[in-house]
C-alpha positions as CSV (number, residue, x, y, z in Angstrom):
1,X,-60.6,-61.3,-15.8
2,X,-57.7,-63.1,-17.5
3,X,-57.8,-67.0,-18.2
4,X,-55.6,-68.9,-20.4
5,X,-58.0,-68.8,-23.3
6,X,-58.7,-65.6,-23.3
7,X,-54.6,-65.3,-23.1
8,X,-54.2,-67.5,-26.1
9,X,-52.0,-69.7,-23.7
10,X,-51.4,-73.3,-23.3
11,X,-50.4,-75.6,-20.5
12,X,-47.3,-76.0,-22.6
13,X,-46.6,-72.8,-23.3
14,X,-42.9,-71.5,-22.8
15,X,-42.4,-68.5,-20.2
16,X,-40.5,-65.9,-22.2
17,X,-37.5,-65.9,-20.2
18,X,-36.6,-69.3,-21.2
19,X,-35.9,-67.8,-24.2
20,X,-33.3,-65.2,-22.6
21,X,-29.2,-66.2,-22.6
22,X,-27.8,-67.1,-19.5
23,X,-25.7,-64.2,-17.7
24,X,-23.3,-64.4,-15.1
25,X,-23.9,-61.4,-13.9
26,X,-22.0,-58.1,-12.3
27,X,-20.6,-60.1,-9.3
28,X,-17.4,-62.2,-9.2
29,X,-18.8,-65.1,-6.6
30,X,-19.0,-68.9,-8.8
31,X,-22.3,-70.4,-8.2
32,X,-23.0,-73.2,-10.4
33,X,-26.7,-72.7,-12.3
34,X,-28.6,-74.1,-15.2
35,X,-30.2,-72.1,-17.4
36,X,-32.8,-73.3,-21.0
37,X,-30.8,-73.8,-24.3
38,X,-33.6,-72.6,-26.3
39,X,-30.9,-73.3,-29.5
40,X,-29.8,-77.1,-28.2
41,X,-33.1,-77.7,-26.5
42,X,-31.8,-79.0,-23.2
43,X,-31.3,-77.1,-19.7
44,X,-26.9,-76.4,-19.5
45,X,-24.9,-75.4,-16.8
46,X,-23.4,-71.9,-16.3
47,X,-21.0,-70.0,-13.6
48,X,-23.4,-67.3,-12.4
49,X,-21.6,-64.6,-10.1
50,X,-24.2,-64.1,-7.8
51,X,-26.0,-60.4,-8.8
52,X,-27.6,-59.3,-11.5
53,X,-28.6,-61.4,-14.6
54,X,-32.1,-62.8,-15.7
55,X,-34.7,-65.0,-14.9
56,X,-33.4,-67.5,-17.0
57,X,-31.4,-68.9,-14.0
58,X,-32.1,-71.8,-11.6
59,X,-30.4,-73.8,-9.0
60,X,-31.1,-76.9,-10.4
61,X,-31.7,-78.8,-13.5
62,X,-34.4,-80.2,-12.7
63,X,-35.9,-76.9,-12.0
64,X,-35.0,-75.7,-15.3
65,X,-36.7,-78.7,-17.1
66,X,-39.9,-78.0,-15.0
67,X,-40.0,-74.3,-16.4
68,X,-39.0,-74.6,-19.3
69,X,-38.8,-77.8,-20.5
70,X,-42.8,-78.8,-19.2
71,X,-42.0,-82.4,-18.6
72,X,-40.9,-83.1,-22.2
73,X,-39.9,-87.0,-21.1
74,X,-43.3,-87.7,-20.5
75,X,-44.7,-85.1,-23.1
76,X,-42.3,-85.0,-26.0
77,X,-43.3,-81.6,-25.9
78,X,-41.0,-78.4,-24.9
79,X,-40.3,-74.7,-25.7
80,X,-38.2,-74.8,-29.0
């Protein structure tokens, strides 16, 4: 059985995909998406084109910031 100590993870651990760069994919549709700045530390906006890509991709910001950001107004903690 698998538990986060046993995982060596924390609550506040980053997925690994928030590390990944944001992709627009193989399709030419313009869908406006956020994906984590692991650099600038902040979830940024990108044209995704609708296929294809990675996981580092969200429909909103503030779905981004709950991923990958954990709450860092209230935490001062995040990813980077």
């Amino acid at each position: 059985e698998l538990s986060l100590s046993s995982a060596h993870l924390s609550p506040w651990d980053c997925p690994d995909f928030c590390y990944l760069p944001s992709v627009c994919g193989n399709c030419k549709a313009l869908f406006i998406r956020f994906f984590y700045n692991a650099s600038s530390q902040q979830c940024e906006e990108f044209i995704y084109g609708g296929c294809g890509g990675n996981r580092n991709n969200f429909e909103t910001e503030r779905e981004c910031s709950q991923v990958c950001q954990h709450g860092d107004a209230l935490s001062n903690n995040n990813c980077a």
